[in-house]
N, C-alpha and C positions, 0 to 999 in steps of 0.2 A: 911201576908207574901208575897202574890200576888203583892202588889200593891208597897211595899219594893225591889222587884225584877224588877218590872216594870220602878224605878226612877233610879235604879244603872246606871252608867253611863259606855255606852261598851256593854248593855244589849245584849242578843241575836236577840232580834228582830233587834235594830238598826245594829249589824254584819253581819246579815243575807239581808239586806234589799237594798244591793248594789250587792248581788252574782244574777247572770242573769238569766231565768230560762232554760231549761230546749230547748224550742222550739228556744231562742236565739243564746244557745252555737249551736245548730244544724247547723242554716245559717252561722254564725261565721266559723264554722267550714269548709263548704260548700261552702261558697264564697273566704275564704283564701284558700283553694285545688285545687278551680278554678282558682284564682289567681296565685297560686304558679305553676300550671300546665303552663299556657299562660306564664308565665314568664320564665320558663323552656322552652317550646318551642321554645319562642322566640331568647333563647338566642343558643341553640344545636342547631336548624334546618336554624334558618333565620336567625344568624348572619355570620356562613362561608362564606354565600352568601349575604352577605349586600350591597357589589360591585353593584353586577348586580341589586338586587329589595333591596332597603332599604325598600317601602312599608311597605313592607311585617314583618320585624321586628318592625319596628315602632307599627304598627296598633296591634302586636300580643301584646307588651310587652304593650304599652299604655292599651291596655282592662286588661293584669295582674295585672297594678297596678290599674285599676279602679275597679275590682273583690278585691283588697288587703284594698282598704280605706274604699269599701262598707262593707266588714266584718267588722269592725270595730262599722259601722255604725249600725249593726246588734246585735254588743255586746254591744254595751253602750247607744244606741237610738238615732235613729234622734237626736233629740234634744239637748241631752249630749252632742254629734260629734260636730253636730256642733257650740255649744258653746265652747269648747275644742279646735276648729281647727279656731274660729275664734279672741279667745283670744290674749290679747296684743301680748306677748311673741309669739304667735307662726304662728300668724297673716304673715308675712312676707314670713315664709316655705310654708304656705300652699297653698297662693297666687303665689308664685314662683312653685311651684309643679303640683299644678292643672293647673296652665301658658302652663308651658312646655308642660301637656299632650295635652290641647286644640290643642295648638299650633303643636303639632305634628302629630295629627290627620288633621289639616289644610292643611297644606302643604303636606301631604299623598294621601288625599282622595278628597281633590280640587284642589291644585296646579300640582298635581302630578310633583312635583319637588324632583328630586334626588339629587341637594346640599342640599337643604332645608331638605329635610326629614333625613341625615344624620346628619345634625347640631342641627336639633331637636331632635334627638335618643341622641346624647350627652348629650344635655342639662339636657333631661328627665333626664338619668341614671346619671348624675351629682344630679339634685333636688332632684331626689329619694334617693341621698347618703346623703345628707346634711338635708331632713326630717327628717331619720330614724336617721342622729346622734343627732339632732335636741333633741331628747327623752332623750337621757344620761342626765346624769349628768355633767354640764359643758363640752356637748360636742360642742355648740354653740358658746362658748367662746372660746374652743382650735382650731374649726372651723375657726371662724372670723380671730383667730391669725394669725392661718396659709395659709387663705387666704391673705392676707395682707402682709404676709411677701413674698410671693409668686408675686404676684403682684406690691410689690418694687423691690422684685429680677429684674422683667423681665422688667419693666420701668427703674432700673439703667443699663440693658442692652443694650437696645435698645433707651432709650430716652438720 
């Protein structure tokens, strides 16, 4: 009867054998709070004032979402991540994503350039929009549209 339970297909072990244990969900849990923390900060305390120190926003919100990808990385594994993140389909977001944060720690924390750092905070919270829609379901596709439509708009505007 064992060995009949064992071949069923859906068994409990294979159900069971993707849920993460126990010390995972912990950091998961740990690194998104920290994440969601810096992000929160970021966004109440250093964005009123992004005028004067973009830095300061930049570098908070940048560390929230690298606290946010590492959770991640903590509930699925290394390895999962980043085969996931480096997959055809999604290849493109994440390169664009992790772009921006480099790039906006760059120009924060070497350039110290305050256009730069402002145009890099967009960009990021632009990339971070278009990752997380990235997820839905045909959110990529209503994305692209609407980019695009977006981008003729304002070329038969101006060109």
């Amino acid at each position: 009867v064992s060995k009949g339970v064992r071949d069923i297909p859906g068994n409990f072990q294979s159900a069971t054998s993707s849920v993460p244990s126990g010390k995972a969900l912990l950091y998961f849990g740990l690194f998104l709070a920290s994440g969601v923390f810096f992000v929160f900060i970021a966004f109440t305390m250093f964005l009123p004032v992004m005028v004067i120190m973009p830095q300061k926003f930049a570098i908070c919100f940048t560390l929230g979402c690298g606290f946010i990808i590492g959770s991640f990385f903590a509930l699925r594994g290394p390895k999962n991540q980043l085969a996931h993140m480096s997959s055809k389909e999604r290849l493109p977001f994440t390169l664009g994503f992790i772009g921006s944060m480099v790039g906006t720690i760059y120009v924060s924390m070497v350039l110290h350039s305050y256009i730069l750092s402002v145009l890099f905070s967009v960009l990021q919270v632009l990339a971070l929009a278009y990752y997380a829609i990235s997820y839905f379901p045909g959110g990529s596709a209503g994305l692209k549209f609407l980019t695009s439509a977006l981008t003729s708009s304002i070329t038969s505007c101006f060109g």
